[in-house]
Each structure stands twice: as structure tokens, then as C-alpha cells.
N, C-alpha and C positions, 0 to 999 in steps of 0.2 A: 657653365651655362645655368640660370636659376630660371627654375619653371613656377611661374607666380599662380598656379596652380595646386602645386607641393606645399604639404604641410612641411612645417621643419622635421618633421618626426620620419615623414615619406624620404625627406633629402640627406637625413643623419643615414638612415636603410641604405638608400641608392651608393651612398660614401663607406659605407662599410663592407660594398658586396667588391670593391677593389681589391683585387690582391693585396695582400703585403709587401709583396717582393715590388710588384707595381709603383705602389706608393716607396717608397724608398729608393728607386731606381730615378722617379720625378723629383725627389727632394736632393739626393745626388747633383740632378740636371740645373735644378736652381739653384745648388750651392755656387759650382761650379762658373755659372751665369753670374753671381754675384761678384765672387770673385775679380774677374775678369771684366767686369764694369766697373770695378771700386777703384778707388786713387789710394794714392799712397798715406791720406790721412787717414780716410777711414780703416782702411789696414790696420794700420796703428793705435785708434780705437779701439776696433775688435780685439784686436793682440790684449793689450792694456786692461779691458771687460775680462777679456776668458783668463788671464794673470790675476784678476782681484779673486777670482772664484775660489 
């Protein structure tokens, strides 16, 4: 939610009083969402991206 009140400096504050565990447990949730909504090319992309690395 962005509060157009908030300085960005107020909203970096608000995003850092998040757990870590927190945050890593929602990037988990969105990997796993991504996953699971991607097709069989973009699979292949990513594979192919994280191989050049």
C-alpha cells in the first residue's frame, strides 16, 4: 500500500522494520507463484539466463 503522505525515507523505515525471516518467507511465496504460472518457454529462458551466469 503506498501512503502519498510518506516521505520515501518514512517508507524505506516502514520496509525495514519487516522481519527477515518475513521477507524471505514472501519471496519463497512469489517464487513459487511464478513458477507455477510460467509455461514451458519461459522455464527454458530462465534455465538458459541462470546457465549463462
Amino acid at each position: 500500500m503506498i501512503f502519498k503522505w510518506e516521505t520515501e525515507e518514512e517508507r524505506l523505515r516502514r520496509f525495514m522494520k519487516i522481519p527477515p525471516k518475513k521477507k524471505l518467507e514472501w519471496l519463497s511465496k512469489m517464487h513459487e507463484i511464478v513458477l507455477k504460472s510460467s509455461s514451458k518457454r519461459d522455464k527454458a529462458i530462465r534455465r538458459k539466463l541462470r546457465e549463462m551466469r
